[in-house]
N, C-alpha and C positions, 0 to 999 in steps of 0.2 A: 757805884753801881753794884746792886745785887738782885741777882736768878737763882730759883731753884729747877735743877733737872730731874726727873721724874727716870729711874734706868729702866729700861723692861726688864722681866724676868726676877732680876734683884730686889726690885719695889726698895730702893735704900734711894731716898730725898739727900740730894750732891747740891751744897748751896757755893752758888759762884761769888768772891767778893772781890770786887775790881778796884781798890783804892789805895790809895798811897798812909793814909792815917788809917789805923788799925787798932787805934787802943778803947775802943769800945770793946773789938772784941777779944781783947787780952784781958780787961774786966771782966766781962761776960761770962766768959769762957775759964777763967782762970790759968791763961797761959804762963808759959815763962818768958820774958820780953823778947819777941821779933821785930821790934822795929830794925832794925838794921838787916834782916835775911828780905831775900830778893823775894821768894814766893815757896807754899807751904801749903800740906794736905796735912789734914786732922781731925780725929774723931770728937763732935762735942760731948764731951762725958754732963752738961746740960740735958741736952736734947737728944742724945743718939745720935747725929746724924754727921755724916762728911759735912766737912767744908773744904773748899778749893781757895786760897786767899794767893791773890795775884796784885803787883802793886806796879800801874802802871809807869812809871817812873822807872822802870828798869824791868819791864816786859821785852819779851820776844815769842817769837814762835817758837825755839830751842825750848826755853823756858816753860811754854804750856806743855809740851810734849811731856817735857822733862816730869811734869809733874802729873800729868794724867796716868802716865805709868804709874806712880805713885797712886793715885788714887784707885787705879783699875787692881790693883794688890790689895789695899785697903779695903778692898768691897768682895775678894775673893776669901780673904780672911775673914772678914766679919761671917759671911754665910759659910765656911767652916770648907773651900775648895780648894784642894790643891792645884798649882800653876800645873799643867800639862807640856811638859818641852817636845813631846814627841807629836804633838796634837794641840798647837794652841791658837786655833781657829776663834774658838771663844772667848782669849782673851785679845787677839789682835783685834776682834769685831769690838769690842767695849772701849778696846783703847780709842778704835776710829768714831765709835758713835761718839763719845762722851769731845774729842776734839772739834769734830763734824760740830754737835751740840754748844760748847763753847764758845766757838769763834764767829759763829751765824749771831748768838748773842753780841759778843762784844761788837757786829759789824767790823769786825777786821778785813 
């Protein structure tokens, strides 16, 4: 399975990949081999864009979290924002949209 999520504000295309074989996009992409990592955020130096790659074979909820952090920093980076620890309203909202947005996809 794959979706892309549309962020507000950010306008940065977050493409979801839900599968267990992944060497298309270690091709593609020219990764370094993840077949053996659980799940993984990364900029396609391709396309620009996030990818979210989740391999359900060894998914959890832990695991999405774990990695939406990951990408809600990814996306603060890209558009040049620093984390606010005093104030981070804006990044707990993106971590919860982009989960929220994930998991209505996978029907979890």
């Amino acid at each position: 399975m794959k979706f892309t999520i549309q962020c507000p504000i950010f306008k940065q295309p977050i493409n979801v990949v839900f599968k267990d074989d992944i060497s298309d996009l270690i091709k593609k992409h020219d990764l370094i081999n993840t077949e053996t990592t659980t799940a993984f955020v990364y900029r396609s130096p391709v396309e620009d864009n996030l990818y979210l790659v989740l391999k359900p074979s060894r998914f959890s909820i832990g695991i999405l979290v774990h990695e939406v952090v990951h990408l809600v920093n990814m996306m603060f980076d890209y558009v040049n924002q620093d984390l606010d620890l005093k104030n981070d309203e804006f990044q707990a909202y993106y971590t919860q949209y982009l989960f929220e947005q994930i998991f209505k996809k996978l029907k979890l």
